[in-house]
MARFIKE-903219 format. One record per residue (C-alpha): residue number from 1; residue in one letter; x, y negated, z negated. Coordinates in pm, 1 decimal. Example, Ala and Ser with C-alpha at 12.3 -4.5 7.8 and 13.67 -1.06 7.14 Angstrom:
ATOM  nr rest       c1       c2       c3
ATOM   1    A   1230.0    450.0   -780.0
ATOM   2    S   1367.0    106.0   -714.0
// end
This chain:
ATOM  nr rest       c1       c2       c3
ATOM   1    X   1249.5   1697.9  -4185.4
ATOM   2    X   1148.4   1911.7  -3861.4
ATOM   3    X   1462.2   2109.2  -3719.4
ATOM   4    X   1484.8   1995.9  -3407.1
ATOM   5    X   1602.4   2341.5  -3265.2
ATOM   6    X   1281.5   2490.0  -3347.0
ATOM   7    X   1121.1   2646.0  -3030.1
ATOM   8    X    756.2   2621.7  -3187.8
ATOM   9    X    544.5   2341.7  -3066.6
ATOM  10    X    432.4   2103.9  -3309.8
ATOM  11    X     37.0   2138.6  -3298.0
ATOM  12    X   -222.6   1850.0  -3481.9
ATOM  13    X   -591.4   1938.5  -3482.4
ATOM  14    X   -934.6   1758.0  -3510.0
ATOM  15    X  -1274.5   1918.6  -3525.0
ATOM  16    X  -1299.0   1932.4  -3137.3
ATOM  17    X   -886.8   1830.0  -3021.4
ATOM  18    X   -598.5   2099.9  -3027.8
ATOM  19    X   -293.9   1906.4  -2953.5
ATOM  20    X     17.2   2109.4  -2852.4
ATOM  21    X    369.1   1885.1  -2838.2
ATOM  22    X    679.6   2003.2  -2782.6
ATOM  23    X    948.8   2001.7  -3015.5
ATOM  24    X   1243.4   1790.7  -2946.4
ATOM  25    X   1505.1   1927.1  -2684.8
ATOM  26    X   1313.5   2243.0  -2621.1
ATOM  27    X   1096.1   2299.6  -2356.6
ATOM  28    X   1187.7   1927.8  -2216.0
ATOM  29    X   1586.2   1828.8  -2225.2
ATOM  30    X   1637.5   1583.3  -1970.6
ATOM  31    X   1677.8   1196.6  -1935.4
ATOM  32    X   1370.1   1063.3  -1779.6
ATOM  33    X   1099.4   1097.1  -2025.1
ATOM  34    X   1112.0   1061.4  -2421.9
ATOM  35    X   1142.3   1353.3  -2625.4
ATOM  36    X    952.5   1286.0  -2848.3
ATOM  37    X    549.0   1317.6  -2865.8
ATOM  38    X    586.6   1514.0  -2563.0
ATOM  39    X    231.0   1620.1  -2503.3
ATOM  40    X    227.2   2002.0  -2341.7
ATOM  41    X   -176.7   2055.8  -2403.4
ATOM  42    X   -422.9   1933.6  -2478.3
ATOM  43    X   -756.0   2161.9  -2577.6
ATOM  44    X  -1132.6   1977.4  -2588.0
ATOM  45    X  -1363.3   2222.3  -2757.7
ATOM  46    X  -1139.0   2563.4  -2718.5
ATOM  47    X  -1278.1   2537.5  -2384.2
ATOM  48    X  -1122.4   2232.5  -2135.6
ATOM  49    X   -791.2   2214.2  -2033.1
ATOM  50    X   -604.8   1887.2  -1917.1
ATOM  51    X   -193.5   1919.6  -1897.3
ATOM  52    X    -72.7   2066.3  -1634.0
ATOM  53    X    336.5   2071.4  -1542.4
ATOM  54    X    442.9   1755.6  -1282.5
ATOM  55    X    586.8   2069.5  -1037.3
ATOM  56    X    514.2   2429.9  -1080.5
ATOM  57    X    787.2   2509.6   -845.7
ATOM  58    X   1106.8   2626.8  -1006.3
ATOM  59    X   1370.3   2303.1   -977.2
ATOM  60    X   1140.8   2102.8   -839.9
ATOM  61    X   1034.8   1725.4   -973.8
ATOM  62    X   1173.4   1581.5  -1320.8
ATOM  63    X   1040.5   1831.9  -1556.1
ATOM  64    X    718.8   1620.1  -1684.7
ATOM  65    X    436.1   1779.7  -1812.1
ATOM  66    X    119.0   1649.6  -1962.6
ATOM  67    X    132.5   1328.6  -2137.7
ATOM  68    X    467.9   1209.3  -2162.3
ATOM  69    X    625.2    868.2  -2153.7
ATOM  70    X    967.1    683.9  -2084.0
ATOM  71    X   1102.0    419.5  -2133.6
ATOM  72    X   1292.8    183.0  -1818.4
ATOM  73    X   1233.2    353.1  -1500.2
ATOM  74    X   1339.0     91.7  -1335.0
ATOM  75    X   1512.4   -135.4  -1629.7
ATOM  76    X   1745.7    118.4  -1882.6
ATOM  77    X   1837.7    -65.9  -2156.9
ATOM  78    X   2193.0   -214.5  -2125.4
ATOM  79    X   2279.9     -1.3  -1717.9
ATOM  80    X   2342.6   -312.9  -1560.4
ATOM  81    X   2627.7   -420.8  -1769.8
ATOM  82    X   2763.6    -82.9  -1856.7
ATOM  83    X   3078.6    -25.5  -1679.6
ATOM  84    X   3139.5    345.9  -1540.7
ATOM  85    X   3229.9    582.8  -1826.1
ATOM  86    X   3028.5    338.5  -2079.9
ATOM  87    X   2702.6    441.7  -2269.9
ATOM  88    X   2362.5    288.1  -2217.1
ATOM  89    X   2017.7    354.2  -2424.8
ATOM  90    X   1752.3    596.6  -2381.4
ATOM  91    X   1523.4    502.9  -2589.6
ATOM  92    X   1321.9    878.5  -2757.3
ATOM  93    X   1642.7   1018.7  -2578.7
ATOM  94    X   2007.3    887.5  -2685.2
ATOM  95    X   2281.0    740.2  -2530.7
ATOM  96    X   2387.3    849.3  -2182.6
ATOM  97    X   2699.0    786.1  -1975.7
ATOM  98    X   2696.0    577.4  -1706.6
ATOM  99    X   2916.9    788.3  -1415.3
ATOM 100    X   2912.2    568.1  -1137.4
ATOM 101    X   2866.7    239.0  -1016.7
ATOM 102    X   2556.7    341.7   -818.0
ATOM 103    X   2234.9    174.3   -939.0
ATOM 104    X   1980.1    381.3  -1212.3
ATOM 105    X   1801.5    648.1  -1053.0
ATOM 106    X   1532.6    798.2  -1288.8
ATOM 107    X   1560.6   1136.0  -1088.5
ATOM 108    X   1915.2   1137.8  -1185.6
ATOM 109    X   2018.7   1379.7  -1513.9
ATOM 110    X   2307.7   1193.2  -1771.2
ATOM 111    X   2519.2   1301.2  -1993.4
ATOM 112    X   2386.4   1275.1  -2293.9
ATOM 113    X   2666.6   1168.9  -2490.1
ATOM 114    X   2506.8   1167.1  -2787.1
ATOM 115    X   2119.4   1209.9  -2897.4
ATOM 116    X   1924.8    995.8  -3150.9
ATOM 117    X   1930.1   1089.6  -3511.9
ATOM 118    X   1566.9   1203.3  -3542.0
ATOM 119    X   1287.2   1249.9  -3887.8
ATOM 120    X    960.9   1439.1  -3792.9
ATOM 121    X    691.2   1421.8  -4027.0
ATOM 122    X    357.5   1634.8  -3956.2
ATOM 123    X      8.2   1695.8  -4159.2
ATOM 124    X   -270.9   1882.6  -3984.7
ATOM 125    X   -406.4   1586.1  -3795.3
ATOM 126    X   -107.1   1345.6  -3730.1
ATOM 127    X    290.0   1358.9  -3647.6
ATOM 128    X    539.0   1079.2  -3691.4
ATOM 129    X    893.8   1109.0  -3497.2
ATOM 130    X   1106.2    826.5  -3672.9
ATOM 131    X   1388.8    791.8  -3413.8
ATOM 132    X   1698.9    618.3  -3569.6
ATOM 133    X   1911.0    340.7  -3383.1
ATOM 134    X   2268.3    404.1  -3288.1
ATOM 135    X   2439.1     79.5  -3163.7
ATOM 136    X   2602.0     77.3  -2821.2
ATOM 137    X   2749.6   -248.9  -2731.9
ATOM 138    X   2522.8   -454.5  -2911.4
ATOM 139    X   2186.9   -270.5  -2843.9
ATOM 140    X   2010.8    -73.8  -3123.2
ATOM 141    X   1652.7    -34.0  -3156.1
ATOM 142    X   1465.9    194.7  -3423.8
ATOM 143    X   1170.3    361.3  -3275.7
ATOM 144    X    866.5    520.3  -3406.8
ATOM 145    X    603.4    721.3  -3285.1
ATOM 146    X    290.2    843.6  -3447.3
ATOM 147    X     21.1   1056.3  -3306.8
ATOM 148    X   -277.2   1161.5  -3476.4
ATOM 149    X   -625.4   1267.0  -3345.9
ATOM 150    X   -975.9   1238.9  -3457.0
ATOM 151    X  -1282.6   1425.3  -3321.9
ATOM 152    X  -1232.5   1374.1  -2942.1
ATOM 153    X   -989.1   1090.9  -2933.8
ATOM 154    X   -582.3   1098.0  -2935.0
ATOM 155    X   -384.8    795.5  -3086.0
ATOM 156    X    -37.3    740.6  -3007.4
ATOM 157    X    122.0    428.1  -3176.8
ATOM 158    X    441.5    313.2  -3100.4
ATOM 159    X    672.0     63.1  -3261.0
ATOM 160    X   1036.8    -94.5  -3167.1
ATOM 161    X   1257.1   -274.9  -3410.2
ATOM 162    X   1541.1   -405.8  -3214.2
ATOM 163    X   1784.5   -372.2  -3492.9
ATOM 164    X   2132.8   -527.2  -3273.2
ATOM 165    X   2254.0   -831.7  -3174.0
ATOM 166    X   2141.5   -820.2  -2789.7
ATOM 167    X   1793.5   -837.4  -2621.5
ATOM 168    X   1592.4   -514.9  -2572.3
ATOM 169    X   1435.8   -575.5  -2214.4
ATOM 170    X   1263.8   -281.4  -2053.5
ATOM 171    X    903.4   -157.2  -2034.1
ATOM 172    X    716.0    190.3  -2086.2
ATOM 173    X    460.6    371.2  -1950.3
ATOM 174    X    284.3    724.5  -1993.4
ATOM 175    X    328.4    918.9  -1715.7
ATOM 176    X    -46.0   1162.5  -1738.7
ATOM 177    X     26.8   1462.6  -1564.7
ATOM 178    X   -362.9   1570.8  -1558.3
ATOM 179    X   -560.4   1865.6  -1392.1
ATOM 180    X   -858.5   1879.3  -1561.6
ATOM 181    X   -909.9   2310.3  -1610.0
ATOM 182    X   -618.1   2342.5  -1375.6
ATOM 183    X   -861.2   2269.1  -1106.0
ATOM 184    X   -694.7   2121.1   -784.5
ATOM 185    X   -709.0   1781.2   -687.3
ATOM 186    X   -978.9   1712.2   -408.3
ATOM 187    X  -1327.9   1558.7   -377.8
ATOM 188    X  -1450.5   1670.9   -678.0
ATOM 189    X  -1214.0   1411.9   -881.7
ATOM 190    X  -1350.1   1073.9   -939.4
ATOM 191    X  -1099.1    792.3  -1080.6
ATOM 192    X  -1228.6    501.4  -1205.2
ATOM 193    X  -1103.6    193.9  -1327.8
ATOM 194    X  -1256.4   -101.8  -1505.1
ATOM 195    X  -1234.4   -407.4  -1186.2
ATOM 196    X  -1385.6   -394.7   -843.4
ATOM 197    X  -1082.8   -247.6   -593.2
ATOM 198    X   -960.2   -325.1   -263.7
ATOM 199    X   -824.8    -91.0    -15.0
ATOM 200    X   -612.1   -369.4    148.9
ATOM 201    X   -454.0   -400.6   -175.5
ATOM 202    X   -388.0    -69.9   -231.4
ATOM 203    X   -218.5    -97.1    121.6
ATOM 204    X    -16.7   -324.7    -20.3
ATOM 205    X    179.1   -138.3   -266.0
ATOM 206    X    151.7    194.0    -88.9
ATOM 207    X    467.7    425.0    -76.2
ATOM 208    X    340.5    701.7     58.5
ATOM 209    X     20.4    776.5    286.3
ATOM 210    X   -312.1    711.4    169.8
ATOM 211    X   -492.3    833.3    458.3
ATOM 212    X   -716.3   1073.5    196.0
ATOM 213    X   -792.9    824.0    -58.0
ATOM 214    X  -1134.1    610.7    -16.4
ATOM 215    X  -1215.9    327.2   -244.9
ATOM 216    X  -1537.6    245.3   -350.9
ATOM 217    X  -1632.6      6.7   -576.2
ATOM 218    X  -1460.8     83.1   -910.6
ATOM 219    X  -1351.3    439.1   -786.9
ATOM 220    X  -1096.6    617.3   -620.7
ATOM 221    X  -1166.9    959.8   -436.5
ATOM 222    X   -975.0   1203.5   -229.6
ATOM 223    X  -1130.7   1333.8     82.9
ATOM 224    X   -970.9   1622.7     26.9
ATOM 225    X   -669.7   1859.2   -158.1
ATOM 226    X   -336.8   1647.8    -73.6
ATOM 227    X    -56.4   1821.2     70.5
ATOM 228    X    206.3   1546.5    -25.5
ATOM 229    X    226.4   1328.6   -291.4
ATOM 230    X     96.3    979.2   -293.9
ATOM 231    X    142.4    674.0   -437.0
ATOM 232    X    -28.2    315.2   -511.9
ATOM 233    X    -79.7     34.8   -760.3
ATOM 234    X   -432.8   -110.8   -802.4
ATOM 235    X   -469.4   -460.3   -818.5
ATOM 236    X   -681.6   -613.6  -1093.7
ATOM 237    X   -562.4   -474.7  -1455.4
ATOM 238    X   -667.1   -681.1  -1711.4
ATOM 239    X   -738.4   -578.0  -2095.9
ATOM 240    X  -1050.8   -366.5  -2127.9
ATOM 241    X  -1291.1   -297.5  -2411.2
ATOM 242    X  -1352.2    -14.3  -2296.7
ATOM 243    X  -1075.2    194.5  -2085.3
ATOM 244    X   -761.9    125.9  -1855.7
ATOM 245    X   -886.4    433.2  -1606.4
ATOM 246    X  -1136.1    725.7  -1637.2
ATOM 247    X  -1104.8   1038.5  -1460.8
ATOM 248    X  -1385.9   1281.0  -1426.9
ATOM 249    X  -1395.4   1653.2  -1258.2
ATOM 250    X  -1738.6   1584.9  -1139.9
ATOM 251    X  -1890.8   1954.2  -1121.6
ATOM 252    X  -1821.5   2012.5  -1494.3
ATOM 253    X  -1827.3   1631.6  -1638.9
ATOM 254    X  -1551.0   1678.1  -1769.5
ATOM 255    X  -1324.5   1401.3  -1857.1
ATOM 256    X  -1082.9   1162.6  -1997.8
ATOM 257    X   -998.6    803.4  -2021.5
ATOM 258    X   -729.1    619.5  -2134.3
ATOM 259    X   -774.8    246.9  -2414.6
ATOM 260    X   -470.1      9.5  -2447.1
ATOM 261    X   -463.1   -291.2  -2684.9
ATOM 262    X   -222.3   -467.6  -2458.4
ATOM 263    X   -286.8   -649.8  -2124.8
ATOM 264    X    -95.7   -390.5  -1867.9
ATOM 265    X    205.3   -517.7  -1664.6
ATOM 266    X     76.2   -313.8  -1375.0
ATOM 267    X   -128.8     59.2  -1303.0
ATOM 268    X     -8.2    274.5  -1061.0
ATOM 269    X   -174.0    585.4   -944.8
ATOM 270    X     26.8    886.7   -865.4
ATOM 271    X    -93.7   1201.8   -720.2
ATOM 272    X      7.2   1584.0   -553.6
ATOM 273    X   -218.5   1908.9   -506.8
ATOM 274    X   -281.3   2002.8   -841.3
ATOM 275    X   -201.4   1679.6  -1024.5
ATOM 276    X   -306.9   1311.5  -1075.7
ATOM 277    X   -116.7   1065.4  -1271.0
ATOM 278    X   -261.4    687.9  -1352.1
ATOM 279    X     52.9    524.4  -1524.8
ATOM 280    X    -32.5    185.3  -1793.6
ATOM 281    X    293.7    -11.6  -1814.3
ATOM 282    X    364.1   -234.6  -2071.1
ATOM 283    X    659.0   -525.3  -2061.0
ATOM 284    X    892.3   -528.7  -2326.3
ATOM 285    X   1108.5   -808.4  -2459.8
ATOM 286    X   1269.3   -776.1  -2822.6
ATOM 287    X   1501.4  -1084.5  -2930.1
ATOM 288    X   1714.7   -965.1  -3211.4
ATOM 289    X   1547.2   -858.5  -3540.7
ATOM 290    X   1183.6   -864.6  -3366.3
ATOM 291    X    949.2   -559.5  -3318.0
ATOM 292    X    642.0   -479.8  -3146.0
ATOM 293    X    375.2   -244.4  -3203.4
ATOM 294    X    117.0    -76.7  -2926.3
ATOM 295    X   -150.0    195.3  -2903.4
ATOM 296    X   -299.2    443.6  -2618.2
ATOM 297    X   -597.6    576.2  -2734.9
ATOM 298    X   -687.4    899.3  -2516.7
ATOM 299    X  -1067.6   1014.3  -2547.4
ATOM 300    X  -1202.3   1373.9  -2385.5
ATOM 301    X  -1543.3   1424.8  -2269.4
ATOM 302    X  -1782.2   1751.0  -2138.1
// end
């Protein structure tokens, strides 16, 4: 058992990956992303660099960093029938209060009423965070999430065991906060993705301007450094054999990609100055005493 007070990060190593992860409530304590396997670094070689923070500007964004994930950012586990003062799920977070009667906002902070009883168990090349169920009106799910890495390639597993009486519907995704060496985001970025894209699609979905993004073929390039963040969801996911998205800092060759062994709900593509984000979601629905079991398989390249 790790104590979760601990202000060292929890570190697993290959031949060629140094992963740093942050240990539970420490450098990340708020009620968007899942505590646990909260990816702060992420070292190919001892020489690239690929996690950088979601806002370097004191109090500004949600406090991401890196690869992190959450869970219903759009459907929290048991919200919409909480009543105000009740407690709702987090799942890798605990149960929060809901105050209000205003609808979920993800940039929103909760009281945490109470967090998940949490195990950590760590060798030199894998950690496991078994995250207990507490039951809260009928909804309890055990969680568990291993990491472990091997030469150039990071595994994160995750299973749910919905262990109440009331269906678990939500979905996750991993929300890559990524600037590869801390380079800035510009033309020399390439994303690619594994299906032939359209710009009128991309239009489709758009929530903020895309007047610097071009599309060709498989790709997506900036024309130049955004100075606001934008936002779209490319049409087209599918299962791959091979990646969900790629992105490559061209001068350098330096890279990663991203494998799933589920068919994705949707991809989005997020993006500011320094950072790009593509986002895999997966749907989730857990009758009563069922589980499920996933994998994101991250491989670096120079």
């Amino acid at each position: 058992m790790t104590n979760e007070n601990e202000q060292a990060p929890i570190v697993i190593n290959s031949d060629r990956l140094r992963v740093e992860i942050a240990a539970p409530n420490t450098v990340y304590k708020g009620t968007r992303f899942d505590w646990t396997g909260f990816i702060t670094q992420v070292t190919l070689d001892g020489l690239h660099t690929f996690c950088v923070p979601e806002d370097y500007r004191p109090g500004k964004g949600t406090g991401g960093i890196g690869l992190c994930n959450e869970f219903g950012i759009q459907t929290p586990i048991g919200y919409a029938d909480a009543k105000v003062g009740d407690l709702f799920p987090k799942l890798g977070i605990g149960l929060l209060r809901r105050p209000d009667q205003e609808d979920y906002n993800y940039f929103r902070t909760y009281e945490i009423a109470k967090a998940f009883p949490l195990a950590i168990e760590q060798s030199v090349d894998h950690v496991r965070f078994d995250v207990l169920p507490l039951d809260c009106r009928g909804y309890a799910v055990r969680y568990v999430k291993t990491l472990s890495v091997k030469s150039n390639r990071l595994n994160i597993e995750y299973r749910l065991e919905n262990t109440g009486n009331q269906f678990i519907v939500t979905n996750e995704y991993c929300h890559n906060f990524i600037g590869i060496d801390q380079q800035k985001m510009g033309p020399d970025y390439r994303m690619r993705f594994p299906f032939l894209l359209n710009y009128g699609d991309l239009e489709k979905d758009v929530h903020r301007s895309l007047s610097i993004i071009t599309v060709e073929g498989q790709d997506i390039r900036l024309k130049e450094t955004p100075v606001e963040q934008f936002y779209c969801r490319p049409s087209g996911v599918r299962v791959s054999s091979h990646y969900q998205w790629e992105l490559t800092y061209l001068p350098t060759q330096v890279g990663m990609r991203e494998m799933t062994d589920f068919v994705p709900l949707v991809t989005a593509l997020w993006g500011d100055t320094h950072v790009i984000s593509a986002e895999v979601f997966i749907d989730l629905n857990l009758p009563p005493g069922d589980s499920k079991t996933w994998t994101r398989s991250y491989e670096f390249f120079s």
